[in-house]
PyMOL commands that place a pseudoatom at each C-alpha (Angstrom):
pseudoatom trace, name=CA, resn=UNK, resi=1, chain=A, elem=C, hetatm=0, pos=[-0.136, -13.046, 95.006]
pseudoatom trace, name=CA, resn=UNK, resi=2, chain=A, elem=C, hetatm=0, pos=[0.860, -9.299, 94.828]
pseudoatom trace, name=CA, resn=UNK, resi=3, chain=A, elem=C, hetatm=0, pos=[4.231, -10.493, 93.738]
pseudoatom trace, name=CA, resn=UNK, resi=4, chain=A, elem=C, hetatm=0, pos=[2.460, -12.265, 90.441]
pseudoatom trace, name=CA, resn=UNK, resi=5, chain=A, elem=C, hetatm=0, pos=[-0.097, -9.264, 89.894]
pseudoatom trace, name=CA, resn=UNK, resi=6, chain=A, elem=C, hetatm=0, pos=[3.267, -6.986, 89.944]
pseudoatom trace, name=CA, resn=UNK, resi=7, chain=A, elem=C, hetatm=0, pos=[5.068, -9.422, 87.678]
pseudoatom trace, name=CA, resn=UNK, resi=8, chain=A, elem=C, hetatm=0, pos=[2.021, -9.789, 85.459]
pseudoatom trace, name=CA, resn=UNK, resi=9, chain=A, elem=C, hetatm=0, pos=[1.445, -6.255, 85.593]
pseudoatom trace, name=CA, resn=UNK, resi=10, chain=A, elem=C, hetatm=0, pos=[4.521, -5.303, 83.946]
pseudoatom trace, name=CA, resn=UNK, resi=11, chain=A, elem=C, hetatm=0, pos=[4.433, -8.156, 82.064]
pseudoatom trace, name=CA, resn=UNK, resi=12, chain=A, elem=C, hetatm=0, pos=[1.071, -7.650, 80.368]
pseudoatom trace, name=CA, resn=UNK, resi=13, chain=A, elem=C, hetatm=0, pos=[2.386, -4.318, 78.426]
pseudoatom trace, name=CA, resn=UNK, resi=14, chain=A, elem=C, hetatm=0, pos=[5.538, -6.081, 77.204]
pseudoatom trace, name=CA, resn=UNK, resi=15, chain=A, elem=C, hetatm=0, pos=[3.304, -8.936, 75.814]
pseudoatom trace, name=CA, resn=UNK, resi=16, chain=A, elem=C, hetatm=0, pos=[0.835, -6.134, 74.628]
pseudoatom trace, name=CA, resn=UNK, resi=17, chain=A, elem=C, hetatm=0, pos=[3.576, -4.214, 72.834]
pseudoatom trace, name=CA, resn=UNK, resi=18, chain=A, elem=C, hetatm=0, pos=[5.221, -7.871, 71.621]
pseudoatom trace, name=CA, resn=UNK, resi=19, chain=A, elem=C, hetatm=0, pos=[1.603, -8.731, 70.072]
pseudoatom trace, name=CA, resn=UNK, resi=20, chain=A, elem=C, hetatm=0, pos=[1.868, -4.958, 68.514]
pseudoatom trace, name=CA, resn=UNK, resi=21, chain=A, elem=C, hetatm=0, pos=[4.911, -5.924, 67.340]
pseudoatom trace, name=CA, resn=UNK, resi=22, chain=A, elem=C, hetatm=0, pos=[4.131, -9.424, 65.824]
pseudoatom trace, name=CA, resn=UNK, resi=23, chain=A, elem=C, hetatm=0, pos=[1.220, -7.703, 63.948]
pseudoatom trace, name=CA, resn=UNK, resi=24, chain=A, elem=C, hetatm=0, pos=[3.627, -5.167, 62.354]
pseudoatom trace, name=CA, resn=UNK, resi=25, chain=A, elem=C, hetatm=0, pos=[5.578, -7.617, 61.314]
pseudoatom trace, name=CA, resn=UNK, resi=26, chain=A, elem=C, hetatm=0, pos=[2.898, -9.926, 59.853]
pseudoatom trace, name=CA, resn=UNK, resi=27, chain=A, elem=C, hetatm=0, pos=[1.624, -6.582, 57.530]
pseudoatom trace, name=CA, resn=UNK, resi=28, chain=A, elem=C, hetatm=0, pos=[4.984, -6.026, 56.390]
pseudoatom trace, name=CA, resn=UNK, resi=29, chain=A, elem=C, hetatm=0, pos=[5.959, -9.580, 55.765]
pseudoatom trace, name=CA, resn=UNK, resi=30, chain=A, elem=C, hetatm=0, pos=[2.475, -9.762, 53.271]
pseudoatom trace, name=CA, resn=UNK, resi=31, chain=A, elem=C, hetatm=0, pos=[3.514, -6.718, 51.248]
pseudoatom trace, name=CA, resn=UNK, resi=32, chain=A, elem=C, hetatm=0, pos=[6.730, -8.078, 50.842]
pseudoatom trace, name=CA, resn=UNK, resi=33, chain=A, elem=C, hetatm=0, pos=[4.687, -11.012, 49.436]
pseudoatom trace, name=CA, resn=UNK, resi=34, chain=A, elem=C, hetatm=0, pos=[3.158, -9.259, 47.795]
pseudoatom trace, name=CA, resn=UNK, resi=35, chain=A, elem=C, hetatm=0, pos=[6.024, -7.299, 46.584]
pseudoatom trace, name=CA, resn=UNK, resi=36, chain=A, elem=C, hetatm=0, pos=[8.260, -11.103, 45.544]
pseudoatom trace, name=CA, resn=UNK, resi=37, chain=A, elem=C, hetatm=0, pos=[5.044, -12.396, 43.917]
pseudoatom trace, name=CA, resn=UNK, resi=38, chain=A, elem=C, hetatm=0, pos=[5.330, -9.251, 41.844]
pseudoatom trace, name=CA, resn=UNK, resi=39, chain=A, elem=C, hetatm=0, pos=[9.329, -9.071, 41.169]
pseudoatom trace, name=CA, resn=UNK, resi=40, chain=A, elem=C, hetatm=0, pos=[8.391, -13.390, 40.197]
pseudoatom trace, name=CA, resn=UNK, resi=41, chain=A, elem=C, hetatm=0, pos=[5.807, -12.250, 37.806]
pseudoatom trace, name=CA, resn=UNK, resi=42, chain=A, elem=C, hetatm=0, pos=[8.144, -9.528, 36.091]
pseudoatom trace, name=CA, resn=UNK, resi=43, chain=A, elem=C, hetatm=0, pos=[10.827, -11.668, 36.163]
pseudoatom trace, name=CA, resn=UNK, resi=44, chain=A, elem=C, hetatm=0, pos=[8.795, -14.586, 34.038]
pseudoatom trace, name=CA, resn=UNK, resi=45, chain=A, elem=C, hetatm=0, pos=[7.410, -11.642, 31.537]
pseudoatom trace, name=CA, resn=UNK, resi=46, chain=A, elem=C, hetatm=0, pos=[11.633, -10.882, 31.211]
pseudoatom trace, name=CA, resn=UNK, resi=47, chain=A, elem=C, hetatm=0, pos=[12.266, -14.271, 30.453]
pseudoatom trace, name=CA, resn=UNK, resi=48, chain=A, elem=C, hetatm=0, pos=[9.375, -14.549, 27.829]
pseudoatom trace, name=CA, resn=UNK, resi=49, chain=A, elem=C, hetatm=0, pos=[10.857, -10.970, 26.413]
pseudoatom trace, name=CA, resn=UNK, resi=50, chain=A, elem=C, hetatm=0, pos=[14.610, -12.384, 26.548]
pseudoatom trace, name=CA, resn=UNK, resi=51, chain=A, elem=C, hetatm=0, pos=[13.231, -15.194, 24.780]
pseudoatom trace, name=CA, resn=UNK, resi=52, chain=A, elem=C, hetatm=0, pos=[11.693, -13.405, 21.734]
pseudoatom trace, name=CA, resn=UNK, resi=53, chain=A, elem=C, hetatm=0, pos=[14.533, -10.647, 21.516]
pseudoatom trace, name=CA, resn=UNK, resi=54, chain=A, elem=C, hetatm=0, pos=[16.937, -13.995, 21.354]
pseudoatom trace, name=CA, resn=UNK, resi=55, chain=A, elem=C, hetatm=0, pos=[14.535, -15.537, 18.590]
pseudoatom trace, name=CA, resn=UNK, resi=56, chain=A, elem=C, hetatm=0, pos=[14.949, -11.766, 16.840]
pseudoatom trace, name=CA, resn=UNK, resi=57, chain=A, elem=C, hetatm=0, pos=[18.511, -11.569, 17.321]
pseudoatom trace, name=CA, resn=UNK, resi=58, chain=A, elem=C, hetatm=0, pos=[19.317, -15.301, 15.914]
pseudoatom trace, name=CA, resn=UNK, resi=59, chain=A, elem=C, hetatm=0, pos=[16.875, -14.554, 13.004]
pseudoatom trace, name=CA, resn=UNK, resi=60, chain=A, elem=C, hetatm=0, pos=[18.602, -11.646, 12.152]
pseudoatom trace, name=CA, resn=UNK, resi=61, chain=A, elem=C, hetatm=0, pos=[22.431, -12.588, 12.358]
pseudoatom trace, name=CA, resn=UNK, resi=62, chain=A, elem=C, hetatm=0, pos=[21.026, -14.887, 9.905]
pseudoatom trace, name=CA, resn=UNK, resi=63, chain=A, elem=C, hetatm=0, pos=[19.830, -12.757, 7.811]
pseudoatom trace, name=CA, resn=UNK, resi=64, chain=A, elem=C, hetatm=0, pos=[23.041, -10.649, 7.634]
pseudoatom trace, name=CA, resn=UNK, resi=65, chain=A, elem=C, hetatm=0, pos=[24.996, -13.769, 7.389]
pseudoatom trace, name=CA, resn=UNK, resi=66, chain=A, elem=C, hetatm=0, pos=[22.557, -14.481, 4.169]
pseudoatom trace, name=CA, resn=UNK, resi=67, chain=A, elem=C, hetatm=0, pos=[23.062, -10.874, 2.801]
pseudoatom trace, name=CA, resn=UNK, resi=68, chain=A, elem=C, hetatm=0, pos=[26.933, -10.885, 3.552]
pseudoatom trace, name=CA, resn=UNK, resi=69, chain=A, elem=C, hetatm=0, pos=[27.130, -14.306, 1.352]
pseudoatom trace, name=CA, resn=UNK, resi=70, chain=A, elem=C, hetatm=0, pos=[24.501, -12.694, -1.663]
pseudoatom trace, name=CA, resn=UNK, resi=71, chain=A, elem=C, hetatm=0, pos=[26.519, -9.522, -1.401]
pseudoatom trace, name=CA, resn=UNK, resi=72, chain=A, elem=C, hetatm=0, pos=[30.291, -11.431, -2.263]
pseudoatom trace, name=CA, resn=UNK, resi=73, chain=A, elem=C, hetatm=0, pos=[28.451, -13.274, -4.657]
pseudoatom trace, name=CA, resn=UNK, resi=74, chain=A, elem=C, hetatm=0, pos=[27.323, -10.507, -6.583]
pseudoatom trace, name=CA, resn=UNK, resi=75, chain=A, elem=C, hetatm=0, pos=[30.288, -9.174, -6.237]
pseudoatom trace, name=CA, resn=UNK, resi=76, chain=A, elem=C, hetatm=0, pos=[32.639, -12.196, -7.496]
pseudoatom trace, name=CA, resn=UNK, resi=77, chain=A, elem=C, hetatm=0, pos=[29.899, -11.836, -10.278]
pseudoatom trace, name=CA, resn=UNK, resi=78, chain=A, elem=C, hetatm=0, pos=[30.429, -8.514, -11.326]
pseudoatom trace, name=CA, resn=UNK, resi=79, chain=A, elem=C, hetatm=0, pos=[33.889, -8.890, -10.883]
pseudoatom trace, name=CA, resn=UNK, resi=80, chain=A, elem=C, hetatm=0, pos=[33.642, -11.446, -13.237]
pseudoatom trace, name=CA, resn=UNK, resi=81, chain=A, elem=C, hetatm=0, pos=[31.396, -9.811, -15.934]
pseudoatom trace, name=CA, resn=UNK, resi=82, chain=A, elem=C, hetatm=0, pos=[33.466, -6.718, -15.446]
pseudoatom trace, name=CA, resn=UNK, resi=83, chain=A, elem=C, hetatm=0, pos=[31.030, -5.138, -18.372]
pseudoatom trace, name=CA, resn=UNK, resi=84, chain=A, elem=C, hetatm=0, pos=[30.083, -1.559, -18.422]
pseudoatom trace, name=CA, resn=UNK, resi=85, chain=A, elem=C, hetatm=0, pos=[26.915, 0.380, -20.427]
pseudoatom trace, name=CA, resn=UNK, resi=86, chain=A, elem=C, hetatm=0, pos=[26.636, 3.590, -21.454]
pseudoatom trace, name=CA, resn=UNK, resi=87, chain=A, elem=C, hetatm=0, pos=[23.672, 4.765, -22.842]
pseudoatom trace, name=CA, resn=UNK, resi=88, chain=A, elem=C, hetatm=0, pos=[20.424, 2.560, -24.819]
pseudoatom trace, name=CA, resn=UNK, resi=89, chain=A, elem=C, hetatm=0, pos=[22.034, -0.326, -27.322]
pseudoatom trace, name=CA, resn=UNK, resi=90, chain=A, elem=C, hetatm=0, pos=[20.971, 1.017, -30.781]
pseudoatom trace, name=CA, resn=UNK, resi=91, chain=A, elem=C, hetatm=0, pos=[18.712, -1.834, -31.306]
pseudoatom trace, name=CA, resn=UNK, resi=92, chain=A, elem=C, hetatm=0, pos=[16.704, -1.128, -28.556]
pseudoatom trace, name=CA, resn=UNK, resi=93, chain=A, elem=C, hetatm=0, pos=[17.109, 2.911, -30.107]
pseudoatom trace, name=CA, resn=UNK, resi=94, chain=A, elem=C, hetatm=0, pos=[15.390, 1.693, -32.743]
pseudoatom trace, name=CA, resn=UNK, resi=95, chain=A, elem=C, hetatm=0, pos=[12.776, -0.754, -31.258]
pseudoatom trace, name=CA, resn=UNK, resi=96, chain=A, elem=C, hetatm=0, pos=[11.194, 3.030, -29.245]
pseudoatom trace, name=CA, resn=UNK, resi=97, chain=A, elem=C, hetatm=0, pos=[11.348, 4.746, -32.732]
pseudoatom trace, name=CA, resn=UNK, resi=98, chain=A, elem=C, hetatm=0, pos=[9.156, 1.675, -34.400]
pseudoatom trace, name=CA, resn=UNK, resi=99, chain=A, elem=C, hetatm=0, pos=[6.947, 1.919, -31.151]
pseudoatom trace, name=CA, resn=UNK, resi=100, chain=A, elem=C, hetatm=0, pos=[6.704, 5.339, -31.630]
pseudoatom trace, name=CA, resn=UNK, resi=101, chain=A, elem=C, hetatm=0, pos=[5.842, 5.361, -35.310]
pseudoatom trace, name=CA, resn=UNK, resi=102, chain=A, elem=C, hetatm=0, pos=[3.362, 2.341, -34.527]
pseudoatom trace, name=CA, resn=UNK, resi=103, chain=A, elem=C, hetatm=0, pos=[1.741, 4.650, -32.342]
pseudoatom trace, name=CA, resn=UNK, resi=104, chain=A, elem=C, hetatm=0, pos=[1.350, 7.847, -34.515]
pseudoatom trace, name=CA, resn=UNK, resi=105, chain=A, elem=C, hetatm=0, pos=[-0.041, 5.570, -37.224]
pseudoatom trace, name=CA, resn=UNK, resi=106, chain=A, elem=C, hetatm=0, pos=[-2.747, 3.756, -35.101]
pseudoatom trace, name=CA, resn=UNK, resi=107, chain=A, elem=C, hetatm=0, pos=[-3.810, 7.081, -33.818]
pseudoatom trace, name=CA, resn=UNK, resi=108, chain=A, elem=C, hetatm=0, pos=[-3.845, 8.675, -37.605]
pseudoatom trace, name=CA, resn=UNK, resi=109, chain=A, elem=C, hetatm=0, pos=[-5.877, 5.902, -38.147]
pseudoatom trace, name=CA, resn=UNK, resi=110, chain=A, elem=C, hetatm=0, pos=[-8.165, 6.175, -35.102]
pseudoatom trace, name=CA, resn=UNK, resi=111, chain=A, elem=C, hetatm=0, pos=[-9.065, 9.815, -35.805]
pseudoatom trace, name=CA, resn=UNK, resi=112, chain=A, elem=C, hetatm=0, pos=[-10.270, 8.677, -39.594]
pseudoatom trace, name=CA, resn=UNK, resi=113, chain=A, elem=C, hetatm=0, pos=[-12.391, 6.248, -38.250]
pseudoatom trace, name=CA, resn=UNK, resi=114, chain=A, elem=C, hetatm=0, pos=[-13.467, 8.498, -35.104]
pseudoatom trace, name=CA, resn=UNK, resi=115, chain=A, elem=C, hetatm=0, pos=[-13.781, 11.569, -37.519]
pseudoatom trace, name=CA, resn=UNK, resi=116, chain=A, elem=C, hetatm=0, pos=[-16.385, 9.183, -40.323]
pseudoatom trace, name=CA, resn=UNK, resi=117, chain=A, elem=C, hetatm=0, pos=[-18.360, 7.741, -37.393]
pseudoatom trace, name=CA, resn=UNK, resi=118, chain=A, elem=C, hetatm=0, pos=[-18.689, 11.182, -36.143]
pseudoatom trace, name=CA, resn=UNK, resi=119, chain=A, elem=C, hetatm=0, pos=[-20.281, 12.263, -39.510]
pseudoatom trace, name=CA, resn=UNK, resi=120, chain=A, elem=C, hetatm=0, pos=[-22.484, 9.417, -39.636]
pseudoatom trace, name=CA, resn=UNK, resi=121, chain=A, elem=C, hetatm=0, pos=[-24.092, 9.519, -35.821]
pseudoatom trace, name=CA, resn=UNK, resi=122, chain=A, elem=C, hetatm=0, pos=[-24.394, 13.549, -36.957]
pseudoatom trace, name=CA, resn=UNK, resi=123, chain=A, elem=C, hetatm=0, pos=[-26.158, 12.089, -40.433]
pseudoatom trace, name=CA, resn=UNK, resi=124, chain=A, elem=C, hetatm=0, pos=[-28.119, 9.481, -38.234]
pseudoatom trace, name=CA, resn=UNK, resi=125, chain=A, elem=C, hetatm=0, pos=[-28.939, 11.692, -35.198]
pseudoatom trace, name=CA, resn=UNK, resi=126, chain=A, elem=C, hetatm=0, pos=[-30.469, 14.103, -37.733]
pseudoatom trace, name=CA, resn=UNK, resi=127, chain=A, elem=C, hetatm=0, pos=[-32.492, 10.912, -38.859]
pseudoatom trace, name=CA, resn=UNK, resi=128, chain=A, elem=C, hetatm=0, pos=[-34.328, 10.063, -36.201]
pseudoatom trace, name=CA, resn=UNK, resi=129, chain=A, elem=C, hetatm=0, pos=[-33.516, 8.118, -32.650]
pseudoatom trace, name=CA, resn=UNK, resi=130, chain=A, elem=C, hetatm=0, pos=[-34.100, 4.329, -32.233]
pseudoatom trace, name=CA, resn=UNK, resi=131, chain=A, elem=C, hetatm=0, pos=[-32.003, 1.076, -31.643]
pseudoatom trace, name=CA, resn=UNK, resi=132, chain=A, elem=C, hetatm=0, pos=[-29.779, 1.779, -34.637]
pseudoatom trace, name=CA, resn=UNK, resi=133, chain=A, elem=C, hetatm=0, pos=[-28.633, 4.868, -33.715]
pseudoatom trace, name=CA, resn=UNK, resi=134, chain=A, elem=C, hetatm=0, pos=[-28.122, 3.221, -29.999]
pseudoatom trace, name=CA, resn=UNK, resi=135, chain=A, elem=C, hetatm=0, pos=[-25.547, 0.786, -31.686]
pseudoatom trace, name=CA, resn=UNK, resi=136, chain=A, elem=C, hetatm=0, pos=[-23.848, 3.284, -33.429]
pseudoatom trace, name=CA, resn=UNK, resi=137, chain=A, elem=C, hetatm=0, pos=[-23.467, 5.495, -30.797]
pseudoatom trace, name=CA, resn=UNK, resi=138, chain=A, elem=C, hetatm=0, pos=[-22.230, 2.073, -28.515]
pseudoatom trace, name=CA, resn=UNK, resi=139, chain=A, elem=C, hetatm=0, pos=[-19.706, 1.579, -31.374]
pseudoatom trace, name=CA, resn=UNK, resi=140, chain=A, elem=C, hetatm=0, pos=[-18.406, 5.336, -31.542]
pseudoatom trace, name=CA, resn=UNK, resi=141, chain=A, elem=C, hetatm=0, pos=[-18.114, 4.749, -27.993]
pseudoatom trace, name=CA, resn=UNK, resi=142, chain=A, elem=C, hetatm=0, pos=[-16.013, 2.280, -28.494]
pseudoatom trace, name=CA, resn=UNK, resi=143, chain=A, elem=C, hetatm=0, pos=[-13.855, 3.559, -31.063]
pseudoatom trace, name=CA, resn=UNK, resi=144, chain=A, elem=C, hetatm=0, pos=[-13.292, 6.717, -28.840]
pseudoatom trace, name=CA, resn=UNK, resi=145, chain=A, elem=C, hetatm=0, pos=[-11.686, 4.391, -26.128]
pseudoatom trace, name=CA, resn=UNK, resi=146, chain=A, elem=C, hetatm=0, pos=[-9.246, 2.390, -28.029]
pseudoatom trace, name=CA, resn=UNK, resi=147, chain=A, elem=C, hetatm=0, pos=[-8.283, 5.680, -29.562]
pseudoatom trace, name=CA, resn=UNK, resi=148, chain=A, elem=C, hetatm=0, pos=[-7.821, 7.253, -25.804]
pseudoatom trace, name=CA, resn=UNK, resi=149, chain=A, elem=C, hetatm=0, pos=[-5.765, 4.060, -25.128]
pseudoatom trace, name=CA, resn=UNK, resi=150, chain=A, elem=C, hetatm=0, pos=[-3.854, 4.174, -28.033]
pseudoatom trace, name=CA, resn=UNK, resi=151, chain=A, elem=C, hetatm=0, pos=[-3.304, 7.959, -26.833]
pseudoatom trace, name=CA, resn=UNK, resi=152, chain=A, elem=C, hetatm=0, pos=[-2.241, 7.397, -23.487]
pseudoatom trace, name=CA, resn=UNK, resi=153, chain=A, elem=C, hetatm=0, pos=[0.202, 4.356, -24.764]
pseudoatom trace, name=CA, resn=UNK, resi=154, chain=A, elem=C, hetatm=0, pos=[1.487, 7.265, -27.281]
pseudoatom trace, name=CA, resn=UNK, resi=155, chain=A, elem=C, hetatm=0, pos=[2.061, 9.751, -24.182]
pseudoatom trace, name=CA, resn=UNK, resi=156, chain=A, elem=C, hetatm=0, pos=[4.034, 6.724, -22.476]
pseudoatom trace, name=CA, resn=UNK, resi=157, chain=A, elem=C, hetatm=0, pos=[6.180, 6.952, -25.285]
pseudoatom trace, name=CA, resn=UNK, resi=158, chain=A, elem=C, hetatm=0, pos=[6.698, 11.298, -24.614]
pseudoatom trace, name=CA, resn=UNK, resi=159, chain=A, elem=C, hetatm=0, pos=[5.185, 11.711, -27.674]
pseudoatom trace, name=CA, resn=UNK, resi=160, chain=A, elem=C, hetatm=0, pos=[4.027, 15.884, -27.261]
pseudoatom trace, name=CA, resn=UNK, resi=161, chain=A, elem=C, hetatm=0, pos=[2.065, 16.012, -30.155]
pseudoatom trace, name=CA, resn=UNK, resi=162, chain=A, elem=C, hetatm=0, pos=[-0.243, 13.050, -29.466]
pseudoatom trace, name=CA, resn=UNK, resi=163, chain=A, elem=C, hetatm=0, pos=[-0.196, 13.497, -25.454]
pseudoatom trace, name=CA, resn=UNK, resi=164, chain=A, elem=C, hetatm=0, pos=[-2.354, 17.427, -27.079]
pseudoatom trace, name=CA, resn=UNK, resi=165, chain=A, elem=C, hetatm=0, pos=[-4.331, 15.218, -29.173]
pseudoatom trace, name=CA, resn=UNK, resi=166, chain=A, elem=C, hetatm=0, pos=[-5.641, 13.058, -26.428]
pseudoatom trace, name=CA, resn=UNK, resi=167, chain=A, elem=C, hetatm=0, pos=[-5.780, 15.713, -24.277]
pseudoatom trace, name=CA, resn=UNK, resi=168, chain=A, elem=C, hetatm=0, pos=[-8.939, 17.061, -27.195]
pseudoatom trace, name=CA, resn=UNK, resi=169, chain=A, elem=C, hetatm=0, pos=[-10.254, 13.587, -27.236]
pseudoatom trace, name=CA, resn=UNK, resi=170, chain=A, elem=C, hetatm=0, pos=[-10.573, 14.027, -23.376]
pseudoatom trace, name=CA, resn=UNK, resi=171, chain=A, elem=C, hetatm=0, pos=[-12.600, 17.110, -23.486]
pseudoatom trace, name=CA, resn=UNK, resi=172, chain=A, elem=C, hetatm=0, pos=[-14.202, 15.547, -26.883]
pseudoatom trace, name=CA, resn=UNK, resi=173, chain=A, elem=C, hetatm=0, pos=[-15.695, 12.274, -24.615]
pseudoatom trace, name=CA, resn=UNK, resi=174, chain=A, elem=C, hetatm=0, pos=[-17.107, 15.233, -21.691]
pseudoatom trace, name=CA, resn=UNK, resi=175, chain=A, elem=C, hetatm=0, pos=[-19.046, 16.551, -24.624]
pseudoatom trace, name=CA, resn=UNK, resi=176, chain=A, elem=C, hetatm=0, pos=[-20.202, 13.137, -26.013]
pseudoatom trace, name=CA, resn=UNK, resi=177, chain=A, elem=C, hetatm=0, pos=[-21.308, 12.059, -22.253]
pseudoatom trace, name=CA, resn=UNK, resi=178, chain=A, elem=C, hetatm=0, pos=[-23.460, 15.156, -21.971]
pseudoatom trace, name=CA, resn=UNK, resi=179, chain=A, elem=C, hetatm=0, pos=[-25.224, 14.606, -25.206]
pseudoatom trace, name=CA, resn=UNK, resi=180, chain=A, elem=C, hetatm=0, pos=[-25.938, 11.202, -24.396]
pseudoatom trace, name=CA, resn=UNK, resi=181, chain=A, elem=C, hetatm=0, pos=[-27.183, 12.393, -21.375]
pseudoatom trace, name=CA, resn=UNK, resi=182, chain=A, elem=C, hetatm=0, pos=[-29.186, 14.834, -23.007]
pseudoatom trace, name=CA, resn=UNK, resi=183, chain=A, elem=C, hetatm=0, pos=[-30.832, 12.404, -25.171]
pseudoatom trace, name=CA, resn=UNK, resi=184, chain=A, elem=C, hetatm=0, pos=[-31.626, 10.016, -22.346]
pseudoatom trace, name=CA, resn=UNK, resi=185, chain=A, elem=C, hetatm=0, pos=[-33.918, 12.603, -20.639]
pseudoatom trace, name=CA, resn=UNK, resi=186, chain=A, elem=C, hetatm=0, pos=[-35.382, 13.569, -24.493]
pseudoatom trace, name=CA, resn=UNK, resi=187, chain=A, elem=C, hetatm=0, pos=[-36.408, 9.726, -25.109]
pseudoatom trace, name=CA, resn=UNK, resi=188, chain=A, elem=C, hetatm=0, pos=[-37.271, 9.498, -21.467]
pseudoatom trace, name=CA, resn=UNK, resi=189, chain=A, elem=C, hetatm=0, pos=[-39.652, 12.714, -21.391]
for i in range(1, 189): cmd.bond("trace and resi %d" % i, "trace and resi %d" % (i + 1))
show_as sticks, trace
zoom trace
C-alpha cells in the first residue's frame, strides 16, 4: 500500500498539472474559435465586396467600351463632315439685330403707355380713392411688369441703353410699392 500512495503521490501532481494543462488548452482552442468564426465572417463580407467591385468593374468596362465606340463614331463623322465655322452666319447676324430692334421698339412703346397711365392714376389719385382707381392702379401694375420683362429680355440681348432704363423702372416699382403701401394704411385708418 505505501508503494501505491508513493506512486499515486507523484502521480496526483502530474495529473494535476495535465488537468492545468487540458484547461489551457481548452481557453486557447475557444479564442481561436472565436478568432476562425471571425476570419469566416470577414471572409464572407470580402466575397460580398469582391462581388460588387466585380459588378462595378464589368459595368464600367462597358461603359468605356460604349464611349470608345461613340467616340470613333463621332469621329468617322466629323471626318466625314470635315466643315469648319468661323464666326455667326450673317443670317443669324441679322436675326439678333431684328431681335434687338424688336426690343427697343416694344420698350419705346411700353414707356408711352407706362408714362399716360402714370398721368392718369396722378389725375385719378387726385380724384378721389375707390374701386376704379384700384383697377387702374392693378393695370399700371401690370403694364410696369411686361415692360420690366421686355427690359430684362432687352438686357439679354447687351443692349446698354435699355439694361439703364430698366434699371429706373426698378427703382420706379420700389417707389410705386411704397405708395401703395401708403395708401393701404390711409384707406385702412
Amino acid at each position: 500500500m505505501a508503494a501505491i500512495q508513493d506512486l499515486r503521490g507523484s502521480l496526483e501532481p502530474k495529473l494535476y498539472a495535465v488537468t492545468a494543462d487540458v484547461t489551457l488548452l481548452s481557453g486557447d482552442l475557444k479564442k481561436v474559435g472565436e478568432k476562425v468564426t471571425t476570419a469566416e465572417t470577414d471572409i464572407a463580407r470580402l466575397q460580398s465586396n469582391s462581388k460588387r467591385f466585380e459588378n462595378q468593374v464589368h459595368f464600367l468596362t462597358t461603359e468605356h467600351k460604349r464611349i470608345l465606340a461613340r467616340m470613333e463614331h463621332q469621329e468617322r463623322r466629323s471626318r466625314g463632315n470635315n466643315i469648319r465655322v468661323v464666326g455667326v452666319p450673317g443670317h443669324t447676324q441679322d436675326l439678333i439685330e431684328d431681335k434687338k430692334m424688336e426690343c427697343r421698339l416694344q420698350c419705346e412703346a411700353l414707356e408711352c403707355n407706362n408714362a399716360d397711365l402714370e398721368a392718369q392714376y396722378q389725375h385719378e389719385k387726385g380724384e378721389g380713392s375707390g374701386l376704379h382707381h384700384h383697377l387702374k392702379r392693378q393695370e399700371l401694375q401690370e403694364l410696369v411688369e411686361q415692360q420690366a420683362r421686355a427690359y430684362a429680355l432687352a438686357s439679354q440681348l447687351q443692349l446698354n441703353d435699355v439694361s439703364d432704363k430698366a434699371n429706373k423702372l426698378l427703382v420706379w416699382l420700389d417707389k410705386q410699392d411704397r405708395e401703395q403701401s401708403q395708401d393701404r394704411e390711409i384707406m385702412n385708418t
